[in-house]
C-alpha positions in Angstrom: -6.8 6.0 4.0 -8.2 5.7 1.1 -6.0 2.4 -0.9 -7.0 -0.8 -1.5 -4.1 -3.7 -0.8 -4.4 -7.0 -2.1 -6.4 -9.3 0.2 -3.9 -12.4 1.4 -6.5 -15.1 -0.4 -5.3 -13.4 -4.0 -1.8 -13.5 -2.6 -1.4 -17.3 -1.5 0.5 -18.3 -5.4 2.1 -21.3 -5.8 5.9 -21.7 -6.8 8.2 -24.8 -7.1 10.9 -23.5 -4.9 10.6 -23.9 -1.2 9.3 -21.6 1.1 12.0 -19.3 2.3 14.7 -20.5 -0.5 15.7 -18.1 -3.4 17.1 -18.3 -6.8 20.6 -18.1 -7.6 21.6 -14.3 -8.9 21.6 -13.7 -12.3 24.1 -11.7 -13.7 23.7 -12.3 -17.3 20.1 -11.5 -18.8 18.5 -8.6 -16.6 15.7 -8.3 -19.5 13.0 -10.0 -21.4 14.6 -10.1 -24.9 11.3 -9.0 -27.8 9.7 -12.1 -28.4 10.4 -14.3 -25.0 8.0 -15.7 -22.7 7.1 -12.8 -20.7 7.3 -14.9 -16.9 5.2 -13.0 -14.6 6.6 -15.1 -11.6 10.7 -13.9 -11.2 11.5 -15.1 -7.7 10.7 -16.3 -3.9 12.4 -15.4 -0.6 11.8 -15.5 3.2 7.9 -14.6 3.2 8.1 -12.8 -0.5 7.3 -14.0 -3.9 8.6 -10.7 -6.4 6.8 -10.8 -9.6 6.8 -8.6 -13.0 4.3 -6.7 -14.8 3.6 -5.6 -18.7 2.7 -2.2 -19.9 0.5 -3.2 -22.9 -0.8 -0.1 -24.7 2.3 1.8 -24.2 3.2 1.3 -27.7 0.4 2.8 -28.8 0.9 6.3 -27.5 2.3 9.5 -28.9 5.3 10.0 -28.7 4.3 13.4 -26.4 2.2 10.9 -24.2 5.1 8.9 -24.1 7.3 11.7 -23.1 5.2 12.7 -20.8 5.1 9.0 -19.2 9.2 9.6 -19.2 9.0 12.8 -17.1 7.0 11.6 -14.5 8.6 8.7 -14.1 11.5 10.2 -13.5 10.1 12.2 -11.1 8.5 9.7 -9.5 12.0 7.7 -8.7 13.0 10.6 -7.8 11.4 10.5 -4.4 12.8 7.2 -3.4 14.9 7.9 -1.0 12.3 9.6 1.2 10.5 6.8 1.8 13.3 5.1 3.6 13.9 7.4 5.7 10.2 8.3 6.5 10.1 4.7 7.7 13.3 4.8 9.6 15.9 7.2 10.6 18.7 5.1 10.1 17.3 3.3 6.9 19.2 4.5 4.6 22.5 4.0 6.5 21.8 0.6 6.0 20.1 -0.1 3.0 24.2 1.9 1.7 25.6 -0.9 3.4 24.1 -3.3 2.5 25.0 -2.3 -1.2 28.2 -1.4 -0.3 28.5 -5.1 0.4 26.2 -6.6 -2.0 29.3 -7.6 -4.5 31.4 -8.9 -2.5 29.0 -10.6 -0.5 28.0 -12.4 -3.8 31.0 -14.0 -4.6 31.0 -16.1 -1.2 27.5 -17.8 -2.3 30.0 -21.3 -2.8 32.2 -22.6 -0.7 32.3 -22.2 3.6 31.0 -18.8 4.0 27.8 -19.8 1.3 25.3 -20.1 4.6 26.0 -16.7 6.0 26.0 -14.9 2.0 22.7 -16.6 1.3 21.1 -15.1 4.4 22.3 -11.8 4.3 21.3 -11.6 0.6 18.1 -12.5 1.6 18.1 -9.6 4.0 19.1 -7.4 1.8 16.4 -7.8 -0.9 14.0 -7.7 2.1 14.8 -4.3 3.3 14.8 -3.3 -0.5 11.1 -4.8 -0.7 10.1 -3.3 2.7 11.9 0.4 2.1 13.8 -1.0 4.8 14.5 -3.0 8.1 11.0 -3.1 9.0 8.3 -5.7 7.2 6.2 -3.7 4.8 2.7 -5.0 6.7 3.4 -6.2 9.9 5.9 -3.2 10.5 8.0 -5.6 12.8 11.6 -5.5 12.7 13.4 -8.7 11.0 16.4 -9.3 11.5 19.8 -11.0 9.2 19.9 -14.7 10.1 23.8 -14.5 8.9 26.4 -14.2 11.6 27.1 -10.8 12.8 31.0 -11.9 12.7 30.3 -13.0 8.6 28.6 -9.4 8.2 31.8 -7.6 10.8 34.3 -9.2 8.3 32.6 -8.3 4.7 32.6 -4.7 6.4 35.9 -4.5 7.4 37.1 -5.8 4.1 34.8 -2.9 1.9 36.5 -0.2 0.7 36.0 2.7 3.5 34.5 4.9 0.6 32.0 2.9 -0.2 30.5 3.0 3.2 27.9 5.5 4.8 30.5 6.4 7.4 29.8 9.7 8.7 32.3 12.3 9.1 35.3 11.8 10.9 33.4 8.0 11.7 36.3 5.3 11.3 35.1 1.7 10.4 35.0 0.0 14.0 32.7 2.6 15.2 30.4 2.8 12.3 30.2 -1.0 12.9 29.6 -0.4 16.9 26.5 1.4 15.4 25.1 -0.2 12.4 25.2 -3.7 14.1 22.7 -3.3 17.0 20.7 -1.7 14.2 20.4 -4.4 12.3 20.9 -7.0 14.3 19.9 -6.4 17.8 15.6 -7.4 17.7 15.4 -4.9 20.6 16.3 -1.8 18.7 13.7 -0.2 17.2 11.1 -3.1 17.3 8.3 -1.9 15.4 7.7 0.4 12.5 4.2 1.7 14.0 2.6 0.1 16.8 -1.1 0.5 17.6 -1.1 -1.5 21.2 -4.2 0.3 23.1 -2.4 2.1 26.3 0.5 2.1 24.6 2.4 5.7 24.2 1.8 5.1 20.4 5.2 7.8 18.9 7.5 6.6 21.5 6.6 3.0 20.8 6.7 3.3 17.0 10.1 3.5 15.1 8.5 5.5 12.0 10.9 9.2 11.5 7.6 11.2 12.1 8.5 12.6 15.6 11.8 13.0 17.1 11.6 14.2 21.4 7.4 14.7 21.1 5.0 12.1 23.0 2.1 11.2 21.9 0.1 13.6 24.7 2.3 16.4 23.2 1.5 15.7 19.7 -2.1 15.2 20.2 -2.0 18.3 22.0 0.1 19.9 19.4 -3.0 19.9 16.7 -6.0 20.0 19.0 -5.0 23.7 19.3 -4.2 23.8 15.6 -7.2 22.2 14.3 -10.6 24.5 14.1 -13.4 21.7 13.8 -15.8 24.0 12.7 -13.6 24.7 9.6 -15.8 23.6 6.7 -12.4 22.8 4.9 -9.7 21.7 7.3 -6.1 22.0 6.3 -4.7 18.6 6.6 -2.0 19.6 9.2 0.8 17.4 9.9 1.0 15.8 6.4 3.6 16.8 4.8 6.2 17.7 8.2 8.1 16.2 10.8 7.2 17.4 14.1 9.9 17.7 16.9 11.3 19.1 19.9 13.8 21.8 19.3 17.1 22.1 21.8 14.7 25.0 23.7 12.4 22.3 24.2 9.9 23.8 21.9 7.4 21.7 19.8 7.5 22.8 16.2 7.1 21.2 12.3 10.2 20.5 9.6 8.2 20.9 6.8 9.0 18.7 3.6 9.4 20.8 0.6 12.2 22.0 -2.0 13.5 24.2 0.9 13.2 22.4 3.5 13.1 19.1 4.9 14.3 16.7 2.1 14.7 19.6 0.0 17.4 17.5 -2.8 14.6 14.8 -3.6 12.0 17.2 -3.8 14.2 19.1 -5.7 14.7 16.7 -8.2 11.3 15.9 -8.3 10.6 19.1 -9.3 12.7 19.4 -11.7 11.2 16.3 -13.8 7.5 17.8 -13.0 8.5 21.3 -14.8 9.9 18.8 -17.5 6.3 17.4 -17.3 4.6 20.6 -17.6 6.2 21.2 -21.1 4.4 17.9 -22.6 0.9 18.0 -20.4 -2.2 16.9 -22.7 -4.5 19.3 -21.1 -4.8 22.6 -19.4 -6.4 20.7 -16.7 -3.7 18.9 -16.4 -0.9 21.5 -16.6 -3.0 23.8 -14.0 -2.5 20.5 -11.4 0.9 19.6 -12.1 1.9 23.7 -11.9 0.1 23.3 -8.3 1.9 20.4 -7.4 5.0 22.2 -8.3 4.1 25.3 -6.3 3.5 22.8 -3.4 6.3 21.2 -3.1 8.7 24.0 -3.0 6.5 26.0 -0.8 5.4 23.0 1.5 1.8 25.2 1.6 -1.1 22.7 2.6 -3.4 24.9 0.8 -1.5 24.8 -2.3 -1.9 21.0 -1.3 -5.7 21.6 -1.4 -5.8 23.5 -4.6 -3.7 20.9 -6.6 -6.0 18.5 -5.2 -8.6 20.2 -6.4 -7.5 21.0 -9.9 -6.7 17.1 -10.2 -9.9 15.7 -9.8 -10.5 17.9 -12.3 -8.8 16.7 -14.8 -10.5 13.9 -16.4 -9.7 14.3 -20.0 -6.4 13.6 -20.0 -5.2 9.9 -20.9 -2.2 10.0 -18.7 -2.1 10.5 -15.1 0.2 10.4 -11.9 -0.4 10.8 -8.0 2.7 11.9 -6.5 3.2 13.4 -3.3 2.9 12.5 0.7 -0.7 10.8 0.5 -1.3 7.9 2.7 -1.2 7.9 6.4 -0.5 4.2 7.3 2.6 4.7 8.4 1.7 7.1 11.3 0.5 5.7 14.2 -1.9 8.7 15.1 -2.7 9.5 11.2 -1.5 13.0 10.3 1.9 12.2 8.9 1.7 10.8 5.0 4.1 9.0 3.2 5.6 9.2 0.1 4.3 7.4 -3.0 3.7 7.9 -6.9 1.9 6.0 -9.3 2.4 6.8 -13.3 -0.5 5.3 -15.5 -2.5 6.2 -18.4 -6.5 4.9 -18.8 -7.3 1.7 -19.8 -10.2 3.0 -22.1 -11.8 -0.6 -22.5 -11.7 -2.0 -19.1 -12.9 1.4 -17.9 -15.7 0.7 -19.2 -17.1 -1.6 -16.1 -16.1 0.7 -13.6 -17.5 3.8 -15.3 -20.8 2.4 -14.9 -20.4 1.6 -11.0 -19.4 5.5 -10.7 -22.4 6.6 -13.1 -24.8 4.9 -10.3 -22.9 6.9 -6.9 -26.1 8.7 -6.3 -28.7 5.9 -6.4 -26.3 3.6 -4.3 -26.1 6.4 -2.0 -30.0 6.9 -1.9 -30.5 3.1 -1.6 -27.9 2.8 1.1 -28.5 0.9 4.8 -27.1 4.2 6.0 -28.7 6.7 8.1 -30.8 9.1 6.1 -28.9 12.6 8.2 -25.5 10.3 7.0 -26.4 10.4 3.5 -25.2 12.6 1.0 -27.6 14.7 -0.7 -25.4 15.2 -3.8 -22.5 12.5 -4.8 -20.3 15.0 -6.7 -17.7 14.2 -9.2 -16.7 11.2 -9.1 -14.2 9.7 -12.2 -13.6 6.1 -11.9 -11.2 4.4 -14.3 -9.2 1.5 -14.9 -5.3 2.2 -15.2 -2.6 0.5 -16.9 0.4 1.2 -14.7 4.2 2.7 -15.8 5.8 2.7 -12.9 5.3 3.2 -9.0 7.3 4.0 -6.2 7.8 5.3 -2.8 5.4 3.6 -0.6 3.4 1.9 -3.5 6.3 -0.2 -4.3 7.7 -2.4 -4.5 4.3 -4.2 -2.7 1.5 -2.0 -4.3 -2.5 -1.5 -3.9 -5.1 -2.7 -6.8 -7.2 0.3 -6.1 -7.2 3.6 -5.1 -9.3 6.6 -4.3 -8.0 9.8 -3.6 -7.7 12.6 -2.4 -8.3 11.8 1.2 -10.1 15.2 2.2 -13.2 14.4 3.0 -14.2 18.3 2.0 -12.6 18.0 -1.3 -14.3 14.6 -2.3 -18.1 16.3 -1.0 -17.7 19.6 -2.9 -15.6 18.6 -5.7 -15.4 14.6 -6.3 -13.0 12.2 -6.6 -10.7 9.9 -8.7 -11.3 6.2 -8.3 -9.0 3.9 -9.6 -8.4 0.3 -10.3 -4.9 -0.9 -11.3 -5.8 -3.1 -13.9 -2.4 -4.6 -15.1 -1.1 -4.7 -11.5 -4.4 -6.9 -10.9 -3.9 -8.8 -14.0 -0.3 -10.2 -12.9 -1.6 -11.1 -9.1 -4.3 -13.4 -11.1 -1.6 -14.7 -13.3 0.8 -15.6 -10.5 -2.3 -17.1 -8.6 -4.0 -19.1 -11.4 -2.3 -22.2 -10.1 -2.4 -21.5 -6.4 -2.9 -24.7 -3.9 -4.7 -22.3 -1.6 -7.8 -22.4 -2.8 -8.2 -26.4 -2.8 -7.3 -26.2 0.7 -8.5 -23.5 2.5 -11.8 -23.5 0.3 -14.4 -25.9 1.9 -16.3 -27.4 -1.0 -16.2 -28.4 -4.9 -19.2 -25.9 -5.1 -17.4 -23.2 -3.7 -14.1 -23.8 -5.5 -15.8 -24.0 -8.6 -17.6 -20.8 -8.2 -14.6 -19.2 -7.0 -12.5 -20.2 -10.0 -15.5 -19.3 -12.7 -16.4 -15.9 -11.0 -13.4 -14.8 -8.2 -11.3 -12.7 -10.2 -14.8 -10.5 -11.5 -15.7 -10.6 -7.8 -12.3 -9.5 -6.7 -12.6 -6.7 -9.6 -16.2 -5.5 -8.7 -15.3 -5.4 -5.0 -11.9 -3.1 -5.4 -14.0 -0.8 -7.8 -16.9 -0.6 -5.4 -15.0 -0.2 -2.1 -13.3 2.4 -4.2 -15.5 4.3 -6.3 -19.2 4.1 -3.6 -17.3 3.0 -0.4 -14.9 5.8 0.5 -17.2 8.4 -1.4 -20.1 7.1 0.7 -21.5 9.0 4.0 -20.8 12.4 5.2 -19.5 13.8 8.4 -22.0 15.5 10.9 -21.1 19.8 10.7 -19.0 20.3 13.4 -17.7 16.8 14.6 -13.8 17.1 12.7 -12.0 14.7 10.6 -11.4 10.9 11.7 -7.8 11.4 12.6 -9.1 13.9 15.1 -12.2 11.8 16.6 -11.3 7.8 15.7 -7.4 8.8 16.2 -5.6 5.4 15.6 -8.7 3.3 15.0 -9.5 5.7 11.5 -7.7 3.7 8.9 -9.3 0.5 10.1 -12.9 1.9 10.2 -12.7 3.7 7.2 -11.7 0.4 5.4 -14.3 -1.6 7.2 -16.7 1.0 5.8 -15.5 0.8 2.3 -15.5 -2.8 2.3 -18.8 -2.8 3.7 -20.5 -1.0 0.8 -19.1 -3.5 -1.8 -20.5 -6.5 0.1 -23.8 -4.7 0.3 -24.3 -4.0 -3.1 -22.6 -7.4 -4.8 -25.9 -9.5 -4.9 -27.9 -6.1 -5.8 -30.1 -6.7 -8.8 -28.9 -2.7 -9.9 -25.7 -4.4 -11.0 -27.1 -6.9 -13.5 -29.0 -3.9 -14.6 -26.3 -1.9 -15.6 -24.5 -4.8 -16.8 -21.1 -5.6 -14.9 -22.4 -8.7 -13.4 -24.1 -11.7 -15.0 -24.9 -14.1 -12.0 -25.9 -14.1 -8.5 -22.6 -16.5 -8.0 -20.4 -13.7 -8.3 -21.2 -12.0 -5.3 -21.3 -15.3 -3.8 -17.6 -16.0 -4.7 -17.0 -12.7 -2.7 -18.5 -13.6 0.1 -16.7 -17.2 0.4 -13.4 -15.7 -0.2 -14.0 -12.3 2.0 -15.1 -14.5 4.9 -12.6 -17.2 4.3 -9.7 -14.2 4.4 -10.9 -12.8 7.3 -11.0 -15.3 9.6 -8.7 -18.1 8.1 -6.4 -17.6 5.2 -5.0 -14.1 6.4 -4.1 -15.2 9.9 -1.0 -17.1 7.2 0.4 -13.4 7.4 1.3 -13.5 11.3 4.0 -15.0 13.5 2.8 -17.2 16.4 1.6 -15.2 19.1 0.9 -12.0 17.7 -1.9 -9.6 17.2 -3.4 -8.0 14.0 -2.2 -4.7 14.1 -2.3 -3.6 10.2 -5.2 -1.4 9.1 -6.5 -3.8 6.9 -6.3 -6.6 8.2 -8.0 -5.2 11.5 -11.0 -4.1 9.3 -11.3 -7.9 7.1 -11.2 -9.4 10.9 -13.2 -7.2 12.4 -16.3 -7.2 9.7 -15.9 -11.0 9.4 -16.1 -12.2 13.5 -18.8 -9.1 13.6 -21.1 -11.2 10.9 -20.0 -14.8 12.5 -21.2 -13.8 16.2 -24.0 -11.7 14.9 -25.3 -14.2 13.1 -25.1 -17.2 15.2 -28.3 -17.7 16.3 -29.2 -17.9 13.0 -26.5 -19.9 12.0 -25.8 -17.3 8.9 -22.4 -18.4 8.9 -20.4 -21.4 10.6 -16.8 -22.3 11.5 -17.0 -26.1 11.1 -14.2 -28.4 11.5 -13.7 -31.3 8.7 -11.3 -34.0 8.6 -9.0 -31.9 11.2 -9.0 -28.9 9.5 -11.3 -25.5 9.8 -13.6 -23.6 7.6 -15.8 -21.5 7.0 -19.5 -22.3 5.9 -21.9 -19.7 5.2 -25.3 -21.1 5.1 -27.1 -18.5 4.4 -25.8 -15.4 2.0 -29.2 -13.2 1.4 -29.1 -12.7 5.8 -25.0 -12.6 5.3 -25.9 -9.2 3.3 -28.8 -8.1 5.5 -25.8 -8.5 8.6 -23.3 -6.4 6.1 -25.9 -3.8 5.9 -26.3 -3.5 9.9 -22.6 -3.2 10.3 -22.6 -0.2 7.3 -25.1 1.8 9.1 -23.1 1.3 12.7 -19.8 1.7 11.3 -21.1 5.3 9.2 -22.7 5.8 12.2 -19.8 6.3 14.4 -17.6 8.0 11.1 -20.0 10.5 11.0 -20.6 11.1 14.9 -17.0 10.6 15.7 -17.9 7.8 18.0 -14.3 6.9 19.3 -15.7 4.9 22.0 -17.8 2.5 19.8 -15.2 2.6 17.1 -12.3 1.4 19.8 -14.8 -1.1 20.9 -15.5 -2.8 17.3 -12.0 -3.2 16.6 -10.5 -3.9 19.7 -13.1 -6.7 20.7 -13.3 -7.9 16.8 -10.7 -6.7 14.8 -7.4 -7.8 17.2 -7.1 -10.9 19.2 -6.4 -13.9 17.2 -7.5 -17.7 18.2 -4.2 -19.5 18.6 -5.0 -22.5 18.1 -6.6 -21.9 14.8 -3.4 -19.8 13.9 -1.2 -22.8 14.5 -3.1 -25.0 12.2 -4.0 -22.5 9.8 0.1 -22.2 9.7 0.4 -25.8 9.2 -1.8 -26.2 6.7 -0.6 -23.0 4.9 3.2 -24.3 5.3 2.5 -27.3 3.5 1.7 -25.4 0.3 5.1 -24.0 -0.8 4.3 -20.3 -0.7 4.6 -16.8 0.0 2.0 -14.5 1.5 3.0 -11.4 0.3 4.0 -10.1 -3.6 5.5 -7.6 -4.7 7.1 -6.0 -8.6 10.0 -5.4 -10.6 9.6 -2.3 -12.1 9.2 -2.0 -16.2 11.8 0.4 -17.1 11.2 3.3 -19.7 14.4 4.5 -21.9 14.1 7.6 -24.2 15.4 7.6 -27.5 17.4 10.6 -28.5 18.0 12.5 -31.2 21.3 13.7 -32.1 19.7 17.1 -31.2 18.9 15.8 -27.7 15.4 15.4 -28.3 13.3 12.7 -27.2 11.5 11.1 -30.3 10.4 8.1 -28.5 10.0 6.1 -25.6 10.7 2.4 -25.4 9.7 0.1 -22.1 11.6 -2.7 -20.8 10.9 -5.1 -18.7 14.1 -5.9 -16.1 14.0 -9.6 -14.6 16.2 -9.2 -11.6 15.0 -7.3 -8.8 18.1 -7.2 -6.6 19.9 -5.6 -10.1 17.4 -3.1 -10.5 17.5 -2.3 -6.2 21.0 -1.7 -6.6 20.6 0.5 -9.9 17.7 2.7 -8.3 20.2 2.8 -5.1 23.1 4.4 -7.4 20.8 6.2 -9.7 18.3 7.7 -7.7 20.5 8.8 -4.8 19.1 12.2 -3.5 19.3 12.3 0.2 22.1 12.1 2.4 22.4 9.8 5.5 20.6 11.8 8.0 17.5 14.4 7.1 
């Protein structure tokens, strides 16, 4: 619970092709010859714009570091599989199909059948963006728009090897299965669903339960979990809990010998690779614990690697790796895979460095509840990172900040890392520097001026804050038990309302000018246009007609922003006005904007640290859900109008050793690939671990 995503205003780029089209294939030039333009933008389908990042200061390395990088990387990739299936049980099934297909299918882009390739292209690159056949935010199904006779006769024409068929499966039956899969919208509907009322496991396609309802489940861990335990284990992370053929409730834990034992496996083996070339003892103490975790499956190994990495703060290169965030699980035990490989961006660390110097004071100065604050702000190291390479659930759509670990114990007696991804954040503003969203969703000349002189330091300050003060913030009353356990579903959203909350607070805060990382009272109003524009206008672009907000974040943005609009209406603090036809958003008045934030801080601490499910159901439910159709339908217009794609995601760089004649590594060269569905189908060939079925 503890990731930044890219708000939707920084994702609203612009693009020449239409909305929905994509580029032909390329099959010549996969990489940016030395010396090229370096394009950030590659590409735009359906609702997705893919673009490409640099590694600068790679080069500069040792060739140990670089190593190093190497190792991890690999392990990393490693793990790719699992995140397919995590999110599905029959993803993989079909993501092999699909490239099974993907050649011939590409030679019937011309000619009659050239409708029905297109499409299912487009498909496939979806399900590669979203780790499969569920969108990577809204979590709904989508579905081919090709015919299912065009995709019956590519099948039938494949080579029978090259499909996923089971054993002793012929061809027609594997296509009597795999078609309603993919095809049939009432087949597995929705990745997670968080409809109140709802049975939320039976309801939700994620692979996190198999036979269990949610009663059982919730059962299941209420006489697990002690809530008096001063350091819960985080049970449920790292296992699949289902009902055995005795009808028995019990965990497949995921570790070298168990569940997805051939990834981990290989992950492993890359770490222990790793552990020859660490920088640190701090840093070959954590990865020998991650080690020791993964082939044991142990959540207090989890604990003590955990531990040991926070620790570690000397080292220039860094990875998380491992099941960490809990999106994914509709009641918030289960975590998915991920990894991110980095090393410190020494100078732009600099900034955020001196947020995290100042935890304690913006603790003690806090609209928080004194018996909520924390006495002692341990530990924690904030950085800015240049990114290598991600994967699992951080890619290929990744977060621009992060702050981990998640154990609330662990961050209170031992710190925390908070990071911001500072090349991943340098691409989004390079793909967005000539977005059309901000001339039209932005209200006035004022505002867009201050938001293109002092948005992308906004948008920096308000990731680092909301990462390195907002999730460290607050403490839990003794006895009341983690957030999954009291705020159940309704966690993730609250805990990134509170986050976000902090950084508003303390944007126009004169302690910021005094330790240097902001030069003018317009930067925090630049956040607060585009927070409040995001939340109640621009992000609504990210729904179909009709629907809900369901996602974690977006819940929280909504939430916060139609908390501060009704809360401050007698006041008139902020305004939905309607100009020319067209809606939006006028705050009149920003020093009572961040007196409101404040009040909505100490509330929303308030019920984190009393475990006030009632009051936390009530916020987002009667704030955070419903959408105003009307608006949604123009704000869709408008947004249609523009020629681009909500959401972004990245081609991978790609790291290549260079051997001696030995077998050696003596150096480690990046390049940067240019064709995403080429490097989808060589991390599909390469990185195959897992079979079918888990």
């Amino acid at each position: 619970m503890k990731r930044m995503l890219l708000p939707a205003a920084l994702l609203l780029g612009s693009l020449s092709a239409a909305h929905g089209a994509t580029h032909p294939p390329v099959t010549a030039k996969t990489t940016t010859p030395p010396g090229d333009e370096f394009k950030v933008v590659s590409e735009q389908f359906a609702d997705l714009r893919i673009l490409r990042y640099r590694v600068p200061g790679f080069e500069t390395l040792s060739a140990k570091q670089k190593t190093l990088l190497y190792y991890l990387y690999e392990a990393a990739l490693s793990g790719r599989d699992i995140i397919y299936d995590q999110n599905y049980k029959h993803n993989l099934r079909v993501r092999r199909t699909l490239e099974a297909l993907w050649p011939a299918n590409q030679k019937k882009l011309t000619g009659a059948t050239a409708a029905d390739a297109q499409k299912l292209a487009v498909y496939a690159k979806r399900v590669w963006f979203s780790n499969g056949i569920h969108h990577h935010y809204s979590t709904r199904k989508f579905l081919p728009e090709c015919s299912q006779a065009y995709f019956a006769g590519l099948v039938r024409a494949a080579d029978p090897k090259t499909l996923p068929l089971e054993k002793g499966e012929t061809v027609d039956k594997f296509l009597a299965f795999i078609t309603p899969v993919m095809f049939d919208p009432n087949v597995a509907p929705k990745k997670v669903n968080q409809v109140a009322g709802q049975d939320l496991i039976q309801t939700s396609a994620t692979n996190f339960y198999e036979g269990v309802t949610q009663a059982e489940a919730e059962a299941y861990y209420d006489k697990k979990i002690d809530k008096k335990d001063p350091k819960p284990i985080s049970y449920g992370l790292n296992s699949k809990l289902v009902k055995n053929s005795a009808g028995q409730i019990e965990e497949r834990v995921w570790s070298s010998q168990g569940m997805y034992g051939p990834s981990i496996g290989k992950i492993v083996y890359w770490l222990n690779k790793a552990l020859t070339v660490t920088e640190t003892p701090e840093q070959k103490d954590a990865l020998t614990k991650l080690v020791a975790f993964y082939q044991t499956g142990d959540l207090k190994t989890w604990d003590a690697y955990n531990i040991a990495w926070v620790q570690d703060t000397k080292s220039l290169v860094d990875v998380v790796n491992g099941f960490i965030e809990v999106y994914a699980d509709p009641l918030g035990y289960r975590a998915s895979y991920e990894s991110v490989v980095s090393f410190k961006d020494l100078e732009a660390t600099k900034r955020i460095k001196a947020i995290g110097d100042q935890a304690q004071w913006f603790e003690d100065h806090s609209t928080i509840l004194p018996q909520h604050k924390k006495k002692n702000v341990v530990g924690i190291t904030a950085k800015v990172i240049t990114v290598v390479v991600e994967s699992g659930d951080a890619a290929p759509n990744t977060p621009i900040g992060i702050n981990l670990p998640n154990a609330t114990w662990i961050r209170a007696a031992h710190g925390s890392k908070s990071v911001n991804l500072g090349n991943i954040v340098e691409a989004y503003d390079v793909a967005s520097a000539t977005s059309g969203s901000l001339d039209e969703f932005a209200r006035t000349a004022e505002e867009k001026a201050r938001a293109r002189q002092y948005g992308a330091l906004a948008g920096k300050l308000h990731t680092d804050m909301h990462e390195v003060i907002g999730h460290a913030s607050g403490q839990i009353n003794p006895g009341v038990g983690t957030t999954k356990e009291t705020l159940k579903s309704y966690a993730s959203a609250l805990e990134e309302g509170r986050a976000d909350l902090v950084a508003l607070y303390y944007l126009p805060d004169a302690k910021l000018q005094e330790i240097g990382v902001v030069n003018s009272p317009d930067v925090a109003k630049a956040e607060y246009d585009s927070y409040l524009r995001n939340g109640l206008i621009t992000q609504l672009t990210r729904l179909q007609p009709g629907e809900t907000v369901e996602e974690a974040h977006m819940r929280n943005r909504q939430m916060v922003s139609k908390w501060v609009l009704e809360h401050g209406k007698a006041d008139k603090v902020v305004e939905m006005v309607q100009e020319n036809g067209k809606t939006y958003v006028k705050i009149n008045d920003y020093a009572k904007l961040r007196t409101l934030f404040g009040e909505l801080l100490r509330e929303l601490q308030r019920i984190t640290s009393e475990g006030d499910y009632a009051a936390g159901k009530n916020l987002i439910e009667t704030y955070g859900v419903q959408v105003d159709q009307a608006l949604h339908k123009e704000v869709l217009e408008r947004y249609r109008k523009l020629n681009i794609a909500p959401y972004q995601g990245f081609i991978q760089p790609k790291l290549v050793p260079v051997m001696s004649k030995s077998g050696a590594i003596t150096d480690v060269k990046v390049e940067y690939p240019t064709n995403f569905a080429q490097q989808m189908l060589e991390y599909g060939q390469k990185y195959r671990t897992l079979p079918n079925y888990n």
